[in-house]
C-alpha positions in Angstrom: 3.1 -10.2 -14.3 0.9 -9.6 -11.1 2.6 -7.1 -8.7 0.1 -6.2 -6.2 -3.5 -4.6 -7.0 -4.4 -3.2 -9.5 -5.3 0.2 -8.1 -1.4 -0.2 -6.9 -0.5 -1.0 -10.4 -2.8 1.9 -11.4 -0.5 4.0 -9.2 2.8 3.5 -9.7 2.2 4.0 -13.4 0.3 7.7 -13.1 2.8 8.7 -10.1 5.9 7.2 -10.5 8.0 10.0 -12.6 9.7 6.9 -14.1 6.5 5.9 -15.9 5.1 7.6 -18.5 0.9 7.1 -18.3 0.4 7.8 -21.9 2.6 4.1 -22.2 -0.5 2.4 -21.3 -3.9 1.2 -21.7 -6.9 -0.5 -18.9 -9.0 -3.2 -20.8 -12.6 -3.1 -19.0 -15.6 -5.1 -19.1 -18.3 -2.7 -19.9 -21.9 -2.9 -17.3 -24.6 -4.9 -17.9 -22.9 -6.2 -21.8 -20.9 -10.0 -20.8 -18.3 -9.5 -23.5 -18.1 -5.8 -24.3 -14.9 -4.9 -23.9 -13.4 -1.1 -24.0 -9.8 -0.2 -24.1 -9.3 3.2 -22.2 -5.7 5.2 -21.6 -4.5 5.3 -18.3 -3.9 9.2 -19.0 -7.6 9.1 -18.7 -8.3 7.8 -15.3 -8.4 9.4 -12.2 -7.8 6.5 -9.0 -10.1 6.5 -6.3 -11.0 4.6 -3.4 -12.7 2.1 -4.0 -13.8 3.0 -8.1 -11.7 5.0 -10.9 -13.3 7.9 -12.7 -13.2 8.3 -16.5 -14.4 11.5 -16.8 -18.2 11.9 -15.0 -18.2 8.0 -15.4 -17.3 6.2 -12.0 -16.1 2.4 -12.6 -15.4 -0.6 -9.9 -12.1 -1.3 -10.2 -13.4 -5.2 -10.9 -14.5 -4.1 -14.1 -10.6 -4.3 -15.3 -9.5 -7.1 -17.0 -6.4 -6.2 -17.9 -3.6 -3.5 -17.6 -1.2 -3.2 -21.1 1.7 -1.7 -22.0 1.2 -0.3 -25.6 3.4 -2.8 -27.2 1.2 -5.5 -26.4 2.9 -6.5 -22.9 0.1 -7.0 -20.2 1.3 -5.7 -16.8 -1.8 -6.8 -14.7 -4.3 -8.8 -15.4 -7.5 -10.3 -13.5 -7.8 -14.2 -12.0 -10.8 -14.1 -13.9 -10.2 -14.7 -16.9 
């Protein structure tokens, strides 16, 4: 299930012409609220260095939890948890 980083994860699926980005979803822990969890499309995100962007909204990528295919397979997912 963990290949790599996530930004790397991140990247293969919004570059690799294989992929289709609309296939998946990032599950994030939103700031300062311990449990409050948002789902957001990968079509959505923007990958930068060392944070993603969600529109004007610049997020760590620590904040992900998770990285899931739309039928419920998780590709990525934090030691964290």
């Amino acid at each position: 299930m963990r290949k790599g980083t996530v930004k790397e994860v991140l990247a293969k699926i919004k570059y690799d012409p294989r992929e289709n980005e609309s296939d998946y979803y990032i599950v994030i822990e939103h700031r300062g609220a311990y449990g409050d969890i948002k789902k957001i499309p990968v079509e959505m995100v923007e990958l930068g260095h060392g944070y993603f962007f969600v529109g004007e909204a610049q997020i760590p990528y620590h904040r992900i939890l998770k990285v899931v295919r739309r039928d419920g397979t998780i590709i990525w997912e934090t030691r964290k948890l």
